[in-house]
N, C-alpha and C positions, 0 to 999 in steps of 0.2 A: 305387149310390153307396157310398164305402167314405168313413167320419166317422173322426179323428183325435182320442180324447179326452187330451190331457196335463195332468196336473192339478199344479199350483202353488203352491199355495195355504200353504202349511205357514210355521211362526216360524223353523225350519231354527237353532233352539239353539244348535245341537254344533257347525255350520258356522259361526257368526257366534263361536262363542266366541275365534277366533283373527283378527277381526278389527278396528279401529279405529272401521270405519262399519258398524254392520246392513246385510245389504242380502237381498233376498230372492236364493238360490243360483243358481236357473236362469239367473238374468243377469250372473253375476259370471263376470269373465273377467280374463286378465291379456295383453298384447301385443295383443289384436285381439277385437272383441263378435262375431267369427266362432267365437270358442275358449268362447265360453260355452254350457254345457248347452244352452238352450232351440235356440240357434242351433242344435248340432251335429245335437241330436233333430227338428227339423224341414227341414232341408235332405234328411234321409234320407226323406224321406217324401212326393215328389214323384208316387206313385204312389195319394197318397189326394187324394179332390175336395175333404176338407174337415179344417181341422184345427180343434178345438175345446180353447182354453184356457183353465183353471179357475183363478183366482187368488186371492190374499187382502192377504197379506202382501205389503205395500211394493206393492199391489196399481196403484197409478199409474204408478210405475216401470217396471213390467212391459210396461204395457202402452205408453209410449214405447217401450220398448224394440223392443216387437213390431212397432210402427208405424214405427222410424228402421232399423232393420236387416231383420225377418225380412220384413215388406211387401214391401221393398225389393231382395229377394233375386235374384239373377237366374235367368233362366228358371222363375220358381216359378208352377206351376198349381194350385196349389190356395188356394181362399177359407181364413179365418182369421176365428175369432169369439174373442170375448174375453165370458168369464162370470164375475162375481165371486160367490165366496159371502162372504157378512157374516157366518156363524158362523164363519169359519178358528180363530177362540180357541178358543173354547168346545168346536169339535164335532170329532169326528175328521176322519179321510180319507173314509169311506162320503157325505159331504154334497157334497163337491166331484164326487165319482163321480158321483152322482145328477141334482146339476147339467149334470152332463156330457151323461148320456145323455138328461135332458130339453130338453135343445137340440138333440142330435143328434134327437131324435123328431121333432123338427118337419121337416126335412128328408128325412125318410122315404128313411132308409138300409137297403143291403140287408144290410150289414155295419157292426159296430162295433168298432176296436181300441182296445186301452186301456194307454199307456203312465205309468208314475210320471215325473214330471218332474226327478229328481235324478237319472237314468240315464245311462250313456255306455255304448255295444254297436257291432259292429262291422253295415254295412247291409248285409251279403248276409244274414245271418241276419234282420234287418227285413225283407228284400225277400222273403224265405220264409213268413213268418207273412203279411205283408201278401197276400201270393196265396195261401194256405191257403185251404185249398172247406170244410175244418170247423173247427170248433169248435177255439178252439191255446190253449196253453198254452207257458211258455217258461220253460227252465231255464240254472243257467249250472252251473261246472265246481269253483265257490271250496267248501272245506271250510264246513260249517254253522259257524257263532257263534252263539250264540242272542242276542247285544248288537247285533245286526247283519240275520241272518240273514231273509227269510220263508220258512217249511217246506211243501213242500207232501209227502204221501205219500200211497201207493194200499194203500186196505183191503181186507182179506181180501173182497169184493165187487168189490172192483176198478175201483172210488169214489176220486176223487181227494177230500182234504182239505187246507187250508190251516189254519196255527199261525203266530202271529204275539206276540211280548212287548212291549207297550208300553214296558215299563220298562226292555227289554233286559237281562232278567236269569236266566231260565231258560224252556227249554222241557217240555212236557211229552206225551205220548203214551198213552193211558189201554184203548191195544187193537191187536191184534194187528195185522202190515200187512205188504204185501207188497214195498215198494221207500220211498224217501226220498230227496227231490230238494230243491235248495236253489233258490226261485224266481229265475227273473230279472223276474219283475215287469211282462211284458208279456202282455198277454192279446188273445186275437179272440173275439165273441161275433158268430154266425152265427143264431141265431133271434133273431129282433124283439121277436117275441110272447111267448116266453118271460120277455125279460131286462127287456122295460117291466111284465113281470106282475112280476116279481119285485118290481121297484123299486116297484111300484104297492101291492103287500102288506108292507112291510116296514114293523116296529114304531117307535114314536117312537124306543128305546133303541136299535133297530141302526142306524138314521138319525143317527144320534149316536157311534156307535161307527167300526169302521176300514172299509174298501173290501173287506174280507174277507167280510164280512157279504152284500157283492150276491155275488160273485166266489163264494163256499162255496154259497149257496143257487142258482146259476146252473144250476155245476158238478154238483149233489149228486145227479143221477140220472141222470148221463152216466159210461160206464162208460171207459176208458182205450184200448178198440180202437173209439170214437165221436170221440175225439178227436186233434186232432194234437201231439205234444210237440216243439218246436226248442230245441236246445242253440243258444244264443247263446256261440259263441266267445272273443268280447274282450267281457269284461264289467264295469264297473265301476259299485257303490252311490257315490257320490259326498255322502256323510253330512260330511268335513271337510273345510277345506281343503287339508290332505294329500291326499287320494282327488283335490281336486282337480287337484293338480299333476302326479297321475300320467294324470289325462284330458290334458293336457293335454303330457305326454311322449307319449302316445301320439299324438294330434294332430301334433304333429311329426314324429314318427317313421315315421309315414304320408305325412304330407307331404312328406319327404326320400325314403323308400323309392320314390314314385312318382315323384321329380325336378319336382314342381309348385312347391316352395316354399312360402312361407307368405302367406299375405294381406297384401295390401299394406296401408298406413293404419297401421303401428303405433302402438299406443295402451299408456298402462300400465294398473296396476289401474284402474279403472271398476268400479261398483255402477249 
């Protein structure tokens, strides 16, 4: 069984700043709730049994939303859980992960992918990780930012690390390495037993802090020819509303380039 973790959960700040109504980001679309992230990220993912949604914020919303559109989707095979964590304020991104893979446990998957929920990528490169036989990692092609960026690089061992700035204000590197890649924030974790041990030993403070904390400890004694790395092509962090209007040129531009058109049902903004 291959589980689908997308995690949601987040206040999305920076995103709401240019808006009139909060609304959580994954759901926000403009012309059609087809063009909205959570939509986009899971119609590409027909190829998992199970997609596992992690929420917080505007956490009701969401979940209509999932129920009026993504339920609804046509030819979709795969189940849809919906998990709320109640720490979204308080606790980083590590709590929502967590949740995640303690719902996918129960289901006793053979595989676990793990996408961020503010993501927009192109699906041939999903449909590559998603059939990966090992352990993936995914990178994309955009120059590092450190206001923006997640770092991953491989150590003189040949140890993948991730770096990450809460405050998006600088990064730092404290030892020699051999390559640096700018994450695209999707991952596949191929041991069971490893990644619920992980999750099973980790401290009240990493349980608290970001999804770096499973994701570094998963990784940290798997060497770089154990695992698989895919360049995601068309990749966008969709952090503003700006990033989102460019998801959403590209949504078009696709949709014109294949001569399919756009969804019918035009609709305006919607949260």
């Amino acid at each position: 069984m291959k589980v689908l973790i997308v995690t949601v959960a987040g206040t999305a700040r920076r995103f709401n700043r240019e808006l009139e109504r909060e609304t959580a980001k994954c759901i926000f679309y403009r012309e059609n709730p087809q063009n909205a992230l959570l939509y986009q990220l899971c119609v590409k993912a027909e190829a998992c049994d199970t997609i596992i949604i992690v929420g917080g914020y505007h956490y009701t919303e969401v979940c209509l939303f999932v129920e009026r559109y993504i339920q609804q989707m046509p030819n979709r095979l795969h189940n849809i859980e919906m998990v709320f964590n109640p720490n979204y304020e308080s606790y980083g991104s590590a709590y929502s992960l967590i949740l995640g893979i303690e719902a996918a446990k129960k289901l006793s998957p053979e595989e676990i992918i793990f996408a961020e929920g503010d993501l927009f990528f192109d699906k041939a490169c999903f449909d590559t990780i998603i059939a990966a036989q090992k352990d993936t990692l995914s990178i994309n092609t955009i120059p590092i930012q450190s206001e923006k960026a997640v770092v991953l690089y491989e150590d003189m061992h040949h140890h993948v690390r991730y770096l990450y700035d809460t405050a998006h204000k600088a990064l730092r590197i404290n030892e020699a390495f051999l390559a640096i890649y700018n994450s695209a924030q999707v991952w596949k974790f191929v041991d069971m037993e490893r990644l619920f041990s992980v999750v099973k030993h980790l401290s009240e403070k990493q349980r608290m802090g970001t999804n770096l904390e499973i994701i570094n400890a998963y990784f940290s004694e798997k060497t770089t020819e154990e695992i698989e790395i895919v360049v995601m092509k068309k990749w966008i962090n969709c952090n503003t509303i700006y990033d989102y209007d460019d998801v959403l040129r590209n949504i078009i531009s696709y949709a014109f380039s294949k001569n399919i058109g756009l969804p019918e049902g035009k609709e305006h903004e919607n949260t």
